[in-house]
Every structure is written in C-alpha cells, then in structure tokens.
C-alpha positions, 0 to 999 in steps of 0.5 A, a space after each residue: 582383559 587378558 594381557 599378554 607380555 612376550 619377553 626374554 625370561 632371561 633378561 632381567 632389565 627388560 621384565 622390570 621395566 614391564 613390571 613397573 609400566 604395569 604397576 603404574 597402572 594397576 594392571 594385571 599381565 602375565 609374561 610369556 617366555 620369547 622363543 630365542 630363535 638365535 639360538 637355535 640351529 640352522 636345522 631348527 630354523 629351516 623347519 620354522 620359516 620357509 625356505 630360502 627365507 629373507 629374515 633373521 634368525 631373531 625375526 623369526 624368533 620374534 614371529 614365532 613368540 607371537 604365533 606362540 601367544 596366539 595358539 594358547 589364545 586360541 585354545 581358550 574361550 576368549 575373544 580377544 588378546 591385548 600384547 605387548 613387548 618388554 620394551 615398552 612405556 605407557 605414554 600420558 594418554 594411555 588409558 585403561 577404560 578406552 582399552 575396554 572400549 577397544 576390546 569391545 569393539 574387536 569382540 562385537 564381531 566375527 570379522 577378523 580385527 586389529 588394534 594397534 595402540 598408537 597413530 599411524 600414518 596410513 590412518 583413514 576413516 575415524 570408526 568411533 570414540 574410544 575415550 575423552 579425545 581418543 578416537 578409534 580410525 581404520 588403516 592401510 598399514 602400521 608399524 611394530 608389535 609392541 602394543 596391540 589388541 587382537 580377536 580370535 579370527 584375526 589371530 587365527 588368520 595371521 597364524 595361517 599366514 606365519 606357519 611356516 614363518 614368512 614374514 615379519 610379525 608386522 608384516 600388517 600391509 600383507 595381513 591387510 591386502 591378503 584380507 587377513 584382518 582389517 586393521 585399526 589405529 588410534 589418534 593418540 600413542 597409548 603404547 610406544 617403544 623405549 629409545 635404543 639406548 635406554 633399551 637396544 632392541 633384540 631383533 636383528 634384521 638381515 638385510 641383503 640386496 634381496 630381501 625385498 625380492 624375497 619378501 615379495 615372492 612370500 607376498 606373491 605365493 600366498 596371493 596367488 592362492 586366493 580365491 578371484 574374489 580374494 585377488 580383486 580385494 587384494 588388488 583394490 586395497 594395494 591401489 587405494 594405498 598407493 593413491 593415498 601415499 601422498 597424503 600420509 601424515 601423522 596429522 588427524 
C-alpha cells in the first residue's frame, strides 16, 4: 500500500511522532514536505487560491500539500493512495488487513471513491465488511484529512475543484454534492488526531462575519457549471442531507 505522510519537515516533534505510530505497526510511509503557505507572499497567495478567498494562508497551505500528493499519485501507475497528517495516533482498532480490504474497494472501480479512517456522524448505508467487526458505510459528509484513502478519479476530481484553491481540504460535503467522489466512512476510528495540547494544530483558521458567504459563493460558482444532470444530483443530494440532520449520530 502506498502511504503517504504530509508533514512540516521542519518540525521535529511532529515527524517522530509519525514515526513511532508507524513503527508501531511495522508500517511502511514516506513524508511528503507541507507547503507552508504562511510563509509566503500576498502575491504568491493570490496566485494559489481564488480571489477574494475566505481562508487562511495556512489552510491554503494545508489545501495545496494534499493537491501536491495528489499530483504525484496521479503521475504514477497506482490506483490508490492512503494519507495521513503528522498529527495522528492509530487507535486500537486500527488495522492493517481491513486497510487492504479499503484499498480493494477503491480500486475495484473507475467510480471516483473516498475513505475516511473513522466514524462519522452523517453514516448512512453500511456497503460491506471490512474486517472482524469493522464495517465499511457510505456518507453524506465527515470531518478532517488526517487519515484517508483516496483512488485515482477521485483525487483527480478534487484536484479539479481545489485549483485554484477554493475550499478547505475537507470541504467533503461540496466534493459530494458537486458529484466530485462518493464518500465513505467506517464504524470504528482507526486514525484519530492527537489533543491540541499534546500537539497544537498548525492551520489557522480565519474566520470573518463573511466567511460563510464566501464559502458559499465558491460552492455556487462551481455548481453553476454543472451540467443539468449534474445540478439535479446536486440538489438531490443536498436534500437527502437535510432530511437526515435529525437523525445524525455517531451511533451505528
């Protein structure tokens, strides 16, 4: 399996703890250096994200380091990608044979898929056994990148959407309403995120009276270049979310 780590070479604290969460396992990983968009210019930035943007220069950073991994995934013949963040802990479920079930089922298909490595609230149908007691079940949306497998059209379409950068990397209700990727989840966290005070997060966000608005307006911009067939499913699926809401729960 080809796993992929974004981390911020720079920061020591961060990569030994990947480090030691894979060596737990006997995992194989490679890091792949974060684009510290902080640190560039305004000029740079408004090249990289479209204008007016609602996000913050290390959100677009964060956006940009996971398009990065998806370009060199998609100059290489594989079908899928695992990717992590340096933040991370493999919790007691995780499980290396039901990530190669996942892997499985994201390249069994041309059909633009994505995995993340935990529960989510907005679980719906359960798809398939991917383990002793871990289910795989499809998703209206989830939270966060810090653990997620990924296939070729999926990546391919995200990387569509995100350039220039419009969104935040987990922006995974648009991908799914703008028919982007379906998405999945799984009823067990394999891969969760360490508390903020052993390890404080690095992306900054910026949050104005208008960041909603604006976020809106990206959303509306793209869903107005769909094709009919392509705003119906929008629609559909944005519907079938809200009639859900009340029943959102991380209980299976």
């Amino acid at each position: 399996m080809d796993i992929v780590v974004i981390s911020d070479k720079n920061n020591e604290v961060r990569r030994q703890n990947v480090i030691k969460e894979f060596n737990k396992e006997n995992i194989e990983f490679r890091f792949f250096d974060a684009i510290m968009a902080n640190k560039m210019t305004k000029e740079e930035l408004d090249v990289k994200a479209i204008k007016d943007t609602f996000l913050s220069p290390s959100e677009i950073g964060c956006a940009l380091s996971h398009c990065g991994v998806y370009d060199e995934f998609l100059k290489s013949d594989k079908k899928s990608i695992m990717i992590c963040e340096d933040d991370i802990y493999f919790t007691e479920y995780f499980d290396y044979d039901s990530l190669l079930q996942i892997k499985e089922f994201l390249e069994e298909t041309d059909e633009p898929r994505l995995v993340v490595l935990q529960k989510s609230i907005y679980h719906h149908k359960r798809i398939r056994s991917v383990g002793d007691n871990v289910n795989l079940y499809s998703t209206r949306n989830a939270f966060c990148t810090h653990g997620y497998i990924i296939n070729r059209a999926a990546a391919r379409n995200i990387k569509s959407f995100q350039t220039p950068v419009r969104f935040e990397i987990d922006a995974f209700k648009f991908y799914y309403w703008l028919n982007a990727c379906k998405l999945y989840c799984l009823d067990k966290d394999f891969i969760v995120q360490l508390a903020e005070d052993i390890i404080p997060s690095t992306v900054e966000k910026c949050w104005k009276d208008d960041r909603k608005a604006k976020k809106d307006a990206a959303y509306k911009d793209l869903y107005n270049q769909l094709p009919l067939k392509g705003k119906l499913i929008s629609q559909f699926r944005r519907f079938k979310k809200a009639i859900y809401k009340p029943f959102e729960s991380l209980e299976y």
